[in-house]
PDB file of N, H, CA, C and O in Angstrom:
ATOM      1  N   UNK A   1     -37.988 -23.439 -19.282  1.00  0.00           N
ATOM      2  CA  UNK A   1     -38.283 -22.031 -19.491  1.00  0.00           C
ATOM      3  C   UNK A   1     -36.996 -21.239 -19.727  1.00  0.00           C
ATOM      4  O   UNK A   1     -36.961 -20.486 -20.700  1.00  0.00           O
ATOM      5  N   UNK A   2     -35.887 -21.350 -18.883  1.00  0.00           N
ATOM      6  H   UNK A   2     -35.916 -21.962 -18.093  1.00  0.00           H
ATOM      7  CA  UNK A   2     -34.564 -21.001 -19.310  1.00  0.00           C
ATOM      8  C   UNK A   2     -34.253 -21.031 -20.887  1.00  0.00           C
ATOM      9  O   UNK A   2     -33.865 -20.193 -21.700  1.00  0.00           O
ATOM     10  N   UNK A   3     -34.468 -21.861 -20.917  1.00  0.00           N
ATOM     11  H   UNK A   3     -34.783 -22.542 -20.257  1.00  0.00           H
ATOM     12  CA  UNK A   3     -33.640 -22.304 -22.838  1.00  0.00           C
ATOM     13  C   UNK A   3     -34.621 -21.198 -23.618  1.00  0.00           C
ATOM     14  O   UNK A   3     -34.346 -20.300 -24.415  1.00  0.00           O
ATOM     15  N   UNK A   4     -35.798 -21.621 -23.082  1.00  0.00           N
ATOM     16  H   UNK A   4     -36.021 -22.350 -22.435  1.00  0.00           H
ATOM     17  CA  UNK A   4     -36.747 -20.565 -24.052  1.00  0.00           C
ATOM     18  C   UNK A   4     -36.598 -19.203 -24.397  1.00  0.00           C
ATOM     19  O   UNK A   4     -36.712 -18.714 -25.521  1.00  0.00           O
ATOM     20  N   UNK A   5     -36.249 -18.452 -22.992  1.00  0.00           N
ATOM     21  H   UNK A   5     -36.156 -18.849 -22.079  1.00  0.00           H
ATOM     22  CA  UNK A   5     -35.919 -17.596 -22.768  1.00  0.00           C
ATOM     23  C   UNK A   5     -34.407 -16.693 -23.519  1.00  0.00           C
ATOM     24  O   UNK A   5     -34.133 -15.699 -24.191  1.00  0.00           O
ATOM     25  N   UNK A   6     -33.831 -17.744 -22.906  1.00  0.00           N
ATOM     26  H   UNK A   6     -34.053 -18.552 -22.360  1.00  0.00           H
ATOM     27  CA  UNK A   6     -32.371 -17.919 -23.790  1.00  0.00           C
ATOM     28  C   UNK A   6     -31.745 -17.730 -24.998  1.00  0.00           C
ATOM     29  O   UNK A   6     -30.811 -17.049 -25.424  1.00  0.00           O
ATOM     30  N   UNK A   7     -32.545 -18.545 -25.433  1.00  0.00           N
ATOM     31  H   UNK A   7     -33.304 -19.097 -25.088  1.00  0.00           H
ATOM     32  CA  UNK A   7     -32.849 -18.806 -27.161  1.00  0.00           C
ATOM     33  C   UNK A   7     -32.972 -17.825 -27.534  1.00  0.00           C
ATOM     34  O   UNK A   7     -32.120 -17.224 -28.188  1.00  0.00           O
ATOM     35  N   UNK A   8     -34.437 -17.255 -27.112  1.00  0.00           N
ATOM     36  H   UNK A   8     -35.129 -17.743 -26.580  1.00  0.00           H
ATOM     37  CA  UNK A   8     -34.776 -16.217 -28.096  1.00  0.00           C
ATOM     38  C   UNK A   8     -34.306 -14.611 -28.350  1.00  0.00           C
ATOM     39  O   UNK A   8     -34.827 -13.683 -28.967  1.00  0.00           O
ATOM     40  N   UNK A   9     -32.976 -14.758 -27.512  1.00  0.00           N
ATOM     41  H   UNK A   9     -32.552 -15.512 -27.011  1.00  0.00           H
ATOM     42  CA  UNK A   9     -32.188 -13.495 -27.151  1.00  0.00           C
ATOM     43  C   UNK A   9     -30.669 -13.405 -27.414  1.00  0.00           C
ATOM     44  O   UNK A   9     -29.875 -12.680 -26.815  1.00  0.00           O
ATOM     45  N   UNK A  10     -30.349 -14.459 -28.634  1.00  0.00           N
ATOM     46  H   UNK A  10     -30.994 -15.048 -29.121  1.00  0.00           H
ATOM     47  CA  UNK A  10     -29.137 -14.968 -29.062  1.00  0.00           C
ATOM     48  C   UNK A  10     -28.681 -13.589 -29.378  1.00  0.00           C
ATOM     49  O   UNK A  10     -29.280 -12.778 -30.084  1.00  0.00           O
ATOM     50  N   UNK A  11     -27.161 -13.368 -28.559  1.00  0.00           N
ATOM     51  H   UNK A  11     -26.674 -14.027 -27.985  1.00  0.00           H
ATOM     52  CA  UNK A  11     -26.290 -11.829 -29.123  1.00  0.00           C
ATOM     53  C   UNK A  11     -26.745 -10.971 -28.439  1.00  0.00           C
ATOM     54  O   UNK A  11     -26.364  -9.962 -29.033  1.00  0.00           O
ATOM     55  N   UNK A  12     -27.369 -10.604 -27.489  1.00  0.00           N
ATOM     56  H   UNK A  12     -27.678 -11.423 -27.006  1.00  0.00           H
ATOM     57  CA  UNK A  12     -27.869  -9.896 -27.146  1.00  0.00           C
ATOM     58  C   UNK A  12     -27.341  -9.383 -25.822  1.00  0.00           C
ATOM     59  O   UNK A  12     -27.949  -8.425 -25.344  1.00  0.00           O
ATOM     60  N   UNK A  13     -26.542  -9.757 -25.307  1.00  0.00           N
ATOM     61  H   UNK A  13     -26.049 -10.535 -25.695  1.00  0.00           H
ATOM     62  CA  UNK A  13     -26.126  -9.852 -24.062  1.00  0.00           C
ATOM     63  C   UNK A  13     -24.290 -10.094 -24.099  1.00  0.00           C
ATOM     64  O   UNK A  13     -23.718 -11.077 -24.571  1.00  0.00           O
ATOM     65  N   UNK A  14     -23.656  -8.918 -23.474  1.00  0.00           N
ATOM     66  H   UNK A  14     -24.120  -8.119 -23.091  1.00  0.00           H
ATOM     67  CA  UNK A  14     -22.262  -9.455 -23.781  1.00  0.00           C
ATOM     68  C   UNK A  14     -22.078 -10.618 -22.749  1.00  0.00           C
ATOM     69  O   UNK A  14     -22.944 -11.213 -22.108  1.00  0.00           O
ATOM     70  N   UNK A  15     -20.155 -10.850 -22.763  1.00  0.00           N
ATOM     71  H   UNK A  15     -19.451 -10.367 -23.284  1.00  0.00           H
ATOM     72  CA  UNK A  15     -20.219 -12.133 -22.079  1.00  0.00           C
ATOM     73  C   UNK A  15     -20.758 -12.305 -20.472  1.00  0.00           C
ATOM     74  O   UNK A  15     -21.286 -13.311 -19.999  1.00  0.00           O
ATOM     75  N   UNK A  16     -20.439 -10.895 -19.706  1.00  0.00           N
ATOM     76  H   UNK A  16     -20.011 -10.077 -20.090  1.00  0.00           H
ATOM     77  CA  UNK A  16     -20.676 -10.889 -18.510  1.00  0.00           C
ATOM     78  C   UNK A  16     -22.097 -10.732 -18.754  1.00  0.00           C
ATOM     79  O   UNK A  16     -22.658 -11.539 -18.013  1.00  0.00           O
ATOM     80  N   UNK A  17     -22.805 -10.198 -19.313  1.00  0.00           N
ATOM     81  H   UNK A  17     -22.349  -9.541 -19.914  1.00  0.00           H
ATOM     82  CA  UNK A  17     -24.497 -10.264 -18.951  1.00  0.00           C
ATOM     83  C   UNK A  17     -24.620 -11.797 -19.320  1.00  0.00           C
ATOM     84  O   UNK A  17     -24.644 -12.562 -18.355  1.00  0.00           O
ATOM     85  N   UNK A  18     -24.681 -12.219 -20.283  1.00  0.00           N
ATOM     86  H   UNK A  18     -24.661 -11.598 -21.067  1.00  0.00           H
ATOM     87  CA  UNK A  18     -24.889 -13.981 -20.491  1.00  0.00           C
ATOM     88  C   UNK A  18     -24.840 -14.607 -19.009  1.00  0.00           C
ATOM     89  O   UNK A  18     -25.871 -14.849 -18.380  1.00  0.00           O
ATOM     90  N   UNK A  19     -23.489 -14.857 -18.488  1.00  0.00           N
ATOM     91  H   UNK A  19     -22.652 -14.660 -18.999  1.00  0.00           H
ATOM     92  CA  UNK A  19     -22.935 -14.852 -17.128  1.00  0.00           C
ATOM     93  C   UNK A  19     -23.772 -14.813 -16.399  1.00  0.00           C
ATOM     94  O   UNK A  19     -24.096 -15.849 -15.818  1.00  0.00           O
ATOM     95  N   UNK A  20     -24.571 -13.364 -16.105  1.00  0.00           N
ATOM     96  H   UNK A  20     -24.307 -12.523 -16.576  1.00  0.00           H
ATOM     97  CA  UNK A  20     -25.234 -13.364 -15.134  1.00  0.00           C
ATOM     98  C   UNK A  20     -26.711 -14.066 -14.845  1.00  0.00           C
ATOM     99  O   UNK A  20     -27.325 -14.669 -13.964  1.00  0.00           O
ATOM    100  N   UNK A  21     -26.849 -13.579 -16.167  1.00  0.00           N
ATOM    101  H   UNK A  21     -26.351 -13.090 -16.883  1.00  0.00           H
ATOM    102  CA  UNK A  21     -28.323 -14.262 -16.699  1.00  0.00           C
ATOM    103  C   UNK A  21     -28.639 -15.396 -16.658  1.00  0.00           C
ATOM    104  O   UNK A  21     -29.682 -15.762 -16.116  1.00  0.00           O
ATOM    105  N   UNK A  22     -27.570 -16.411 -17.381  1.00  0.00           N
ATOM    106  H   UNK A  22     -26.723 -16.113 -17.821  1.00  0.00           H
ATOM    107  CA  UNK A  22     -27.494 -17.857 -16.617  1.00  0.00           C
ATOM    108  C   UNK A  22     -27.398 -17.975 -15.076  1.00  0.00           C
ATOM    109  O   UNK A  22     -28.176 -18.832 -14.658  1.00  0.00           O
ATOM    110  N   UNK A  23     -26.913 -17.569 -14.427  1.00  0.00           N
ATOM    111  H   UNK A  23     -26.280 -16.872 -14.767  1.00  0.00           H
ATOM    112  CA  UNK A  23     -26.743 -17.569 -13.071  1.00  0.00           C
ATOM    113  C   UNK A  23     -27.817 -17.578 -12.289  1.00  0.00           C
ATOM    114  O   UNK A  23     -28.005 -18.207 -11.248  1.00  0.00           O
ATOM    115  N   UNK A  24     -28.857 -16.469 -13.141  1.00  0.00           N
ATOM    116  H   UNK A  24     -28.705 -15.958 -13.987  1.00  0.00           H
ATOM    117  CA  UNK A  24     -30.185 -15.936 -11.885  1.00  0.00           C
ATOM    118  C   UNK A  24     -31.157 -17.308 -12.774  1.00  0.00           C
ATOM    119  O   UNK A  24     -32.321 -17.497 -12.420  1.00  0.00           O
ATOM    120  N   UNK A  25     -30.850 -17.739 -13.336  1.00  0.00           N
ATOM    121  H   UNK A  25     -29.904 -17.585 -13.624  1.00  0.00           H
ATOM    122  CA  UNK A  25     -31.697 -19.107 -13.650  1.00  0.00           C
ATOM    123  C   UNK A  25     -31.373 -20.596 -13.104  1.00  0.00           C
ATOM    124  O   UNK A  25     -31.858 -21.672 -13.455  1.00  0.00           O
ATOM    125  N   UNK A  26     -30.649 -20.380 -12.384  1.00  0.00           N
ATOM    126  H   UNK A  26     -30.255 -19.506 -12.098  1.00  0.00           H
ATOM    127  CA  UNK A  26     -29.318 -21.620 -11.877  1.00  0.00           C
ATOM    128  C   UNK A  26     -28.449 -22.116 -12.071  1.00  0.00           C
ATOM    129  O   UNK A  26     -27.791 -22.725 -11.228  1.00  0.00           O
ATOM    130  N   UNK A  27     -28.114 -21.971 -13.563  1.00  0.00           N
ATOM    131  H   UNK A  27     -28.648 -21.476 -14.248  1.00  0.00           H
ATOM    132  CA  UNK A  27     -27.123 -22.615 -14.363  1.00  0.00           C
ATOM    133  C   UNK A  27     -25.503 -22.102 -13.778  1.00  0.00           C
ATOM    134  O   UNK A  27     -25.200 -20.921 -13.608  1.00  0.00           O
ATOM    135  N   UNK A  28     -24.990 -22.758 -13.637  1.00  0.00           N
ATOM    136  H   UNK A  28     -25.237 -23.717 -13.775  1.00  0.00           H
ATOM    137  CA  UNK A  28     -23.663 -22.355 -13.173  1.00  0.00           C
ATOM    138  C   UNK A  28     -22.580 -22.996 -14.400  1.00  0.00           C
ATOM    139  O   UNK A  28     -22.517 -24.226 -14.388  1.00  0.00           O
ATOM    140  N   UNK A  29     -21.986 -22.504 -15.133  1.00  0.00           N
ATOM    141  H   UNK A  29     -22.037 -21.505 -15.143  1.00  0.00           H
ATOM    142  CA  UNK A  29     -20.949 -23.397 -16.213  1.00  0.00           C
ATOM    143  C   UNK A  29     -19.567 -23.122 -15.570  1.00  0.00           C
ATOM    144  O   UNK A  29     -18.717 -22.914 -16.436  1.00  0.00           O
ATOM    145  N   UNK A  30     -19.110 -23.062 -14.337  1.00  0.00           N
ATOM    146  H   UNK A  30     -19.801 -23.231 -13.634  1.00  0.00           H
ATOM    147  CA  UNK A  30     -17.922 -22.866 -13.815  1.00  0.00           C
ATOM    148  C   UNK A  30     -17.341 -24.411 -14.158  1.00  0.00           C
ATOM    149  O   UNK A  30     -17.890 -25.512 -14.121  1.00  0.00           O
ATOM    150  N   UNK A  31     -15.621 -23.871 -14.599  1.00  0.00           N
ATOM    151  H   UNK A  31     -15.175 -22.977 -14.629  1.00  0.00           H
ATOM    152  CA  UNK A  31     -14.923 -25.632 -14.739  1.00  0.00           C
ATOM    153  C   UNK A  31     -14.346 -25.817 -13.629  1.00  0.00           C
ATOM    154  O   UNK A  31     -13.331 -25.157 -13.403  1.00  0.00           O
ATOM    155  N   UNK A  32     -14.840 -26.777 -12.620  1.00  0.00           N
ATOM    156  H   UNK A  32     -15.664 -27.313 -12.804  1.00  0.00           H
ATOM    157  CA  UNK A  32     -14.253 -27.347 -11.295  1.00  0.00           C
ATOM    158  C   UNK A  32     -13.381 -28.400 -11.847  1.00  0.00           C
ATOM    159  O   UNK A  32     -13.099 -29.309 -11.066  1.00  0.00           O
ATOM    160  N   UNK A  33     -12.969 -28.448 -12.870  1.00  0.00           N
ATOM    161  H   UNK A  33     -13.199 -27.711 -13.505  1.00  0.00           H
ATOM    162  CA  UNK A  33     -11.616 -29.054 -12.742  1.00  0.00           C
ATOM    163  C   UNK A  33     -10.467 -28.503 -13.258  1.00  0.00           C
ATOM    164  O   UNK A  33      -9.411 -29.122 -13.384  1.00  0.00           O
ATOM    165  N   UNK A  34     -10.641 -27.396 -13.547  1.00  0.00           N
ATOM    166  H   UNK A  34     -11.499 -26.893 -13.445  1.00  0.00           H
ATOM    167  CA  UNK A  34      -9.236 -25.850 -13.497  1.00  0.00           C
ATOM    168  C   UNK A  34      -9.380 -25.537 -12.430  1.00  0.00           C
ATOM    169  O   UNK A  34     -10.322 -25.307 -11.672  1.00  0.00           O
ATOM    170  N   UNK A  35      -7.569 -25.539 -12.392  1.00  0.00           N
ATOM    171  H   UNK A  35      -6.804 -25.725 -13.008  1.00  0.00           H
ATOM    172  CA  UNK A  35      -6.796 -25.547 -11.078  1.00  0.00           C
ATOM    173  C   UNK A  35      -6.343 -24.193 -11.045  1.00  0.00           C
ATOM    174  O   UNK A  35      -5.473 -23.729 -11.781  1.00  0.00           O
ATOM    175  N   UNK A  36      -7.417 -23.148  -9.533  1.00  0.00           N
ATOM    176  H   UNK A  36      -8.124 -23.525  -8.934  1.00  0.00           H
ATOM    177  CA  UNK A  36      -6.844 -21.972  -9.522  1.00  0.00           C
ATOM    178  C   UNK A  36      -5.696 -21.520  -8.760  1.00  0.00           C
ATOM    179  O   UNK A  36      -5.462 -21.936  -7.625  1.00  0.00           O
ATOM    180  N   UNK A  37      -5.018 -20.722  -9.334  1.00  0.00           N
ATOM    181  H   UNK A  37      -5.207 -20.384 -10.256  1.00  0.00           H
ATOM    182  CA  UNK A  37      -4.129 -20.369  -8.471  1.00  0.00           C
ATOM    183  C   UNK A  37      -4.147 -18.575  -7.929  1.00  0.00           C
ATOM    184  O   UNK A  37      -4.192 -17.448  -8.421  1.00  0.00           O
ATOM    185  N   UNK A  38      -4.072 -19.334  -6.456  1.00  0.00           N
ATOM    186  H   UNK A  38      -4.036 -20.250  -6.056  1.00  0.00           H
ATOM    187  CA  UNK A  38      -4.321 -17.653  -5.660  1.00  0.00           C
ATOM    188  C   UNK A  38      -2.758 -16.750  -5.653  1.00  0.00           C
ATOM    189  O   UNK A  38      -1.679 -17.302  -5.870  1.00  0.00           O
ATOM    190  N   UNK A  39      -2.890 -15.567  -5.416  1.00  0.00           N
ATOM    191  H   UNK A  39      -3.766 -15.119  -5.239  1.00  0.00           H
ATOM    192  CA  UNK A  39      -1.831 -14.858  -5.523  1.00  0.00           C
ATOM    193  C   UNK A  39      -1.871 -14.169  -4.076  1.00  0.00           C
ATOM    194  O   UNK A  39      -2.418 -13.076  -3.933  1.00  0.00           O
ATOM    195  N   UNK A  40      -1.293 -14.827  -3.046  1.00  0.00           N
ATOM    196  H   UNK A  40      -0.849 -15.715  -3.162  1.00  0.00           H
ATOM    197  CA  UNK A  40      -1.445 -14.029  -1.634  1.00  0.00           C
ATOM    198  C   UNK A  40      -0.639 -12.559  -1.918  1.00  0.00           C
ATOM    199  O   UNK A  40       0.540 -12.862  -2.103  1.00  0.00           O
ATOM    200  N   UNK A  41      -0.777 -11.352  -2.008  1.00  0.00           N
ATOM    201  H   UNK A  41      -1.735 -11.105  -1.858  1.00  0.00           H
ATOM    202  CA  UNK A  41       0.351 -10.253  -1.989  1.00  0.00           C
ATOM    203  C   UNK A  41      -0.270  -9.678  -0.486  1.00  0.00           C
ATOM    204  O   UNK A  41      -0.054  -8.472  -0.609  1.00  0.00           O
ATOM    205  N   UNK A  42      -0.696  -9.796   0.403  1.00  0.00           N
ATOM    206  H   UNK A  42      -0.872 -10.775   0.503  1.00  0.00           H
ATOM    207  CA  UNK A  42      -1.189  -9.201   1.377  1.00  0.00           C
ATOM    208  C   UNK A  42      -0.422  -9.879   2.722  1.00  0.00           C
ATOM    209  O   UNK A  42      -0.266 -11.100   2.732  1.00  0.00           O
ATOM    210  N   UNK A  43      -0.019  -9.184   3.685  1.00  0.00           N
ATOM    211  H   UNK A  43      -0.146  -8.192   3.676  1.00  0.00           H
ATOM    212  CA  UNK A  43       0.709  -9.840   5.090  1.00  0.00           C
ATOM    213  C   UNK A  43       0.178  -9.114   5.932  1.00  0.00           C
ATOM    214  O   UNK A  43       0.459  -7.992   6.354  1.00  0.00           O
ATOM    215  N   UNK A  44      -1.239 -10.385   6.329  1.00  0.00           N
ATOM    216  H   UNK A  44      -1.468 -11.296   5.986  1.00  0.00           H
ATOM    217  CA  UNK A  44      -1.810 -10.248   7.727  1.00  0.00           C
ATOM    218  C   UNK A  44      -1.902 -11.329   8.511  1.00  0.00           C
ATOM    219  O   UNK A  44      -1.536 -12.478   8.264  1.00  0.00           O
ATOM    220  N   UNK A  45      -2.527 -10.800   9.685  1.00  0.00           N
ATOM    221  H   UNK A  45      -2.824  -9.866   9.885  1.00  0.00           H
ATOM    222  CA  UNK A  45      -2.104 -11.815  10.860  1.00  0.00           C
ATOM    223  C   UNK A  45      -3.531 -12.045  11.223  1.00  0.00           C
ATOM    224  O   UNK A  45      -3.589 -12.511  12.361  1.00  0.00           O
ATOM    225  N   UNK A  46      -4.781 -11.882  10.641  1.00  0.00           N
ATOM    226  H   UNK A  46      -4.734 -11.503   9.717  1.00  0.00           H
ATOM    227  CA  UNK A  46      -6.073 -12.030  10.851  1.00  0.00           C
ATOM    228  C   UNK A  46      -6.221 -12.687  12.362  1.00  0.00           C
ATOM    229  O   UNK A  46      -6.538 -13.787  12.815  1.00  0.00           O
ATOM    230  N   UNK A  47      -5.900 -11.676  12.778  1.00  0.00           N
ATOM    231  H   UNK A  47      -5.643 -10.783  12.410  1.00  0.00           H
ATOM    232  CA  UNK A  47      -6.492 -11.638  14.033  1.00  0.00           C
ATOM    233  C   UNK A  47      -7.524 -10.966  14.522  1.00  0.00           C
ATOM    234  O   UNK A  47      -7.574  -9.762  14.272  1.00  0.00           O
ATOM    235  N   UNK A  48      -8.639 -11.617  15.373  1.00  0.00           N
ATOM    236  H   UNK A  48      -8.599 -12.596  15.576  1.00  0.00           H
ATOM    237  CA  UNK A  48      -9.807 -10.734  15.816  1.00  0.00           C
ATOM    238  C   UNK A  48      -9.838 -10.336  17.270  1.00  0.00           C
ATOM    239  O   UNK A  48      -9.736 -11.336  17.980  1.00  0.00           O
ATOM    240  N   UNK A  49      -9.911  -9.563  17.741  1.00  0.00           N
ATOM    241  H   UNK A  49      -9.994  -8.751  17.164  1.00  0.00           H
ATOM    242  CA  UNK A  49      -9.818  -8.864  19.338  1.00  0.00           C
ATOM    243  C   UNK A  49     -11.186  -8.786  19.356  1.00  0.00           C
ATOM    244  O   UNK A  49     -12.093  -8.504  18.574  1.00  0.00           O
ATOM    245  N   UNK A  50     -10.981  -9.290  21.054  1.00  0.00           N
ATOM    246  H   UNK A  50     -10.244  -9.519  21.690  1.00  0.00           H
ATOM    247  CA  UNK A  50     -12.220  -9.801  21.699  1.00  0.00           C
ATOM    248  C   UNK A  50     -13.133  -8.544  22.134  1.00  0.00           C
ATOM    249  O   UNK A  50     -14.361  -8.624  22.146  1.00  0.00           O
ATOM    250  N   UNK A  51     -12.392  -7.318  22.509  1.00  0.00           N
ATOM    251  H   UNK A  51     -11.394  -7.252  22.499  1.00  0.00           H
ATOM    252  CA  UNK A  51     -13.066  -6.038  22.488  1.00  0.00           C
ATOM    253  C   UNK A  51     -12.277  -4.902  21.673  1.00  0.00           C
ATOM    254  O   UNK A  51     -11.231  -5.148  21.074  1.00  0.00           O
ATOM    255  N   UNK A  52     -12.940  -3.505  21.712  1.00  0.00           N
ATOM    256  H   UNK A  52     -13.790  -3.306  22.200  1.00  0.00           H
ATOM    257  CA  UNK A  52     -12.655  -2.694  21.401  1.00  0.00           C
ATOM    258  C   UNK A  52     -11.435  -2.127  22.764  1.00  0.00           C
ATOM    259  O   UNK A  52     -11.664  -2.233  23.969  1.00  0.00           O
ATOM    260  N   UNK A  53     -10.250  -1.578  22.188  1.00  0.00           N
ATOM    261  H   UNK A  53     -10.064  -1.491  21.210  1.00  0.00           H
ATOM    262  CA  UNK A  53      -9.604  -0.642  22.830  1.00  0.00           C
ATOM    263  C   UNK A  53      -9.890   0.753  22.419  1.00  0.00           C
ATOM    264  O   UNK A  53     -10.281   1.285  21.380  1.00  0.00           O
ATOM    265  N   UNK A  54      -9.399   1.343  24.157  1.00  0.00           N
ATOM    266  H   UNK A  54      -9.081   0.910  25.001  1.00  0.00           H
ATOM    267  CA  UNK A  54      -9.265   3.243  23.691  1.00  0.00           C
ATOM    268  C   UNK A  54      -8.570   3.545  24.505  1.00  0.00           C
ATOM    269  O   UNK A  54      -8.658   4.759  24.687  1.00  0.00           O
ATOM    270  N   UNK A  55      -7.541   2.859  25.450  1.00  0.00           N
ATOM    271  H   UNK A  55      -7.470   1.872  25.302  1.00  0.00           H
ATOM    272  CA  UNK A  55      -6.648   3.353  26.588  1.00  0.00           C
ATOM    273  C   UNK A  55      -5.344   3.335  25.537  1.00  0.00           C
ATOM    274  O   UNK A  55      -5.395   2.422  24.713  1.00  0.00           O
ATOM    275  N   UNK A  56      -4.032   4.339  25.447  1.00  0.00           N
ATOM    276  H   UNK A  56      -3.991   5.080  26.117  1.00  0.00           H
ATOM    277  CA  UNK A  56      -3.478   4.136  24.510  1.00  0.00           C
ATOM    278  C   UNK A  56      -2.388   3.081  25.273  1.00  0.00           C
ATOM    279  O   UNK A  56      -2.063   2.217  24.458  1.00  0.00           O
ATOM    280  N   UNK A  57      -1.901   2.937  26.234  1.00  0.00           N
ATOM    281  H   UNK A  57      -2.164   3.638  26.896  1.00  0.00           H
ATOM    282  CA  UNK A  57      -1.470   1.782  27.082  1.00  0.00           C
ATOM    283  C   UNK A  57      -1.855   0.333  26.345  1.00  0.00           C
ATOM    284  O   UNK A  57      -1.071  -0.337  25.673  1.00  0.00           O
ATOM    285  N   UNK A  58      -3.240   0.014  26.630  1.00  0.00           N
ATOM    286  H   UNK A  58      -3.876   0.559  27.176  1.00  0.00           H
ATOM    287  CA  UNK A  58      -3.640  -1.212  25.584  1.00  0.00           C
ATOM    288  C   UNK A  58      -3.599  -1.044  24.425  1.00  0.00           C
ATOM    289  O   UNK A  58      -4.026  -2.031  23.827  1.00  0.00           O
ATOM    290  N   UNK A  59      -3.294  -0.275  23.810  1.00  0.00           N
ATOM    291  H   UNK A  59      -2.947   0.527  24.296  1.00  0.00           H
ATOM    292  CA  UNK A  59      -3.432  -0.263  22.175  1.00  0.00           C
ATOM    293  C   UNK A  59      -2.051  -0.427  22.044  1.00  0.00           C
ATOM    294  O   UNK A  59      -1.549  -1.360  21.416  1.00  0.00           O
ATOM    295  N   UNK A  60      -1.451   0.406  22.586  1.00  0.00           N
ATOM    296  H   UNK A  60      -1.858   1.164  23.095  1.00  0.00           H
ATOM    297  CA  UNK A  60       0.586  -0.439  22.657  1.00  0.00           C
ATOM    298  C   UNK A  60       0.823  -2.062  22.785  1.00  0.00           C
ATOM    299  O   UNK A  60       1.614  -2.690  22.081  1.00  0.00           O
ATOM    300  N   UNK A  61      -0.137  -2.710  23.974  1.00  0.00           N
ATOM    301  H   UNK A  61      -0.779  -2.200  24.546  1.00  0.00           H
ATOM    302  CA  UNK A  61       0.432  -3.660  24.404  1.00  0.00           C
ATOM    303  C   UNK A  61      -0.235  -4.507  23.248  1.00  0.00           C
ATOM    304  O   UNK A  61       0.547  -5.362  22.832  1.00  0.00           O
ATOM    305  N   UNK A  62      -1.522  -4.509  22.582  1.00  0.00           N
ATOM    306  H   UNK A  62      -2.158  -3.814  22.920  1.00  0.00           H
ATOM    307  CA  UNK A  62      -1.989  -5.214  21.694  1.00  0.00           C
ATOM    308  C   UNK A  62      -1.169  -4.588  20.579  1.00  0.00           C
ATOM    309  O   UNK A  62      -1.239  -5.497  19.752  1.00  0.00           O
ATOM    310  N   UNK A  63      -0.449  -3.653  20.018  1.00  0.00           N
ATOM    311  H   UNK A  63      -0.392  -2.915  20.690  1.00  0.00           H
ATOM    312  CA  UNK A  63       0.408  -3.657  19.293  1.00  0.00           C
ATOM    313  C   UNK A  63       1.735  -4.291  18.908  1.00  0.00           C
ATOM    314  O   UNK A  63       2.196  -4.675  17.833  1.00  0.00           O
ATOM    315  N   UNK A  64       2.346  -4.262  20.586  1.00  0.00           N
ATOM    316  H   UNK A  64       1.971  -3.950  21.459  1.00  0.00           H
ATOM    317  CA  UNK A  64       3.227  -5.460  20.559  1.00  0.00           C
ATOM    318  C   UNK A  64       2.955  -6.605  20.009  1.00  0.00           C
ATOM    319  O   UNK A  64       3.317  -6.917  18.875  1.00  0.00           O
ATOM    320  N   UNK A  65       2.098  -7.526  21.003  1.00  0.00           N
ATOM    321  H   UNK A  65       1.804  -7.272  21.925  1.00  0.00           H
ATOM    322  CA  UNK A  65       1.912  -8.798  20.876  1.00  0.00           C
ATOM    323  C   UNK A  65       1.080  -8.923  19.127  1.00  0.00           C
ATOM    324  O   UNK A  65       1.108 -10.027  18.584  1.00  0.00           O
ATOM    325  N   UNK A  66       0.830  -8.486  18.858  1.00  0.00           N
ATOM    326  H   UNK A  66       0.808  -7.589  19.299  1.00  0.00           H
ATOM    327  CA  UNK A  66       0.620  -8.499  17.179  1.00  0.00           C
ATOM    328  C   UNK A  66       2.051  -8.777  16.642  1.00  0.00           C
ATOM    329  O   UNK A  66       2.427  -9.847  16.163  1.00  0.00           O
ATOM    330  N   UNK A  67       2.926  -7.442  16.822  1.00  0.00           N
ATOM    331  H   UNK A  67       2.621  -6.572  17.211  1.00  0.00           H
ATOM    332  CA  UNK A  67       4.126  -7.658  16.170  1.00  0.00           C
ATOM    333  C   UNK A  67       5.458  -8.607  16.807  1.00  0.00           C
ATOM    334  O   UNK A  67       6.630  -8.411  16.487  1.00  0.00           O
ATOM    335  N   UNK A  68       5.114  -9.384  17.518  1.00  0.00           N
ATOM    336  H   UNK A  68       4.162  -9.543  17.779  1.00  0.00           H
ATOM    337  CA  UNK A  68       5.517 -10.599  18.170  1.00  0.00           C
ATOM    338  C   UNK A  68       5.945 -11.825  17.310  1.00  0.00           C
ATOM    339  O   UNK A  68       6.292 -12.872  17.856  1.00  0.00           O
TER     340      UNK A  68
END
C-alpha cells in the first residue's frame, strides 16, 4: 500500500515531507554505515541531585562540590 500511495504522488512533496512520509509508513532509508561525527561544544557535568534545594547554605555547598 506504501508504494501505491507513493507512486501516485511523484514531486509532490519536498525532501523533508518525502522524509517524513516514508517514515509514518515504516520505511526508514537512514545509511548506518556513515560515520557520524558529534560536535560536543557544551561543558557539563550532568549531574542529577537527589532533591530540590532552597537553603542558600546548601545551594553553596552543592555549588562547590560541582565545581570541584
Amino acid at each position: 500500500m506504501y508504494r501505491e500511495i507513493y507512486f501516485n504522488f511523484p514531486g509532490t512533496y519536498k525532501l523533508s515531507g518525502e522524509q517524513l512520509f516514508a517514515l509514518s509508513w515504516g520505511v526508514d532509508r537512514s545509511d548506518l554505515a556513515e560515520n557520524i561525527v558529534t560536535k560536543n561544544k557544551s561543558y557539563s557535568n550532568s549531574q542529577v541531585l537527589s532533591r530540590d534545594y532552597h537553603k542558600c547554605e546548601e545551594i553553596e555547598t552543592v555549588i562547590r562540590e560541582i565545581a570541584d
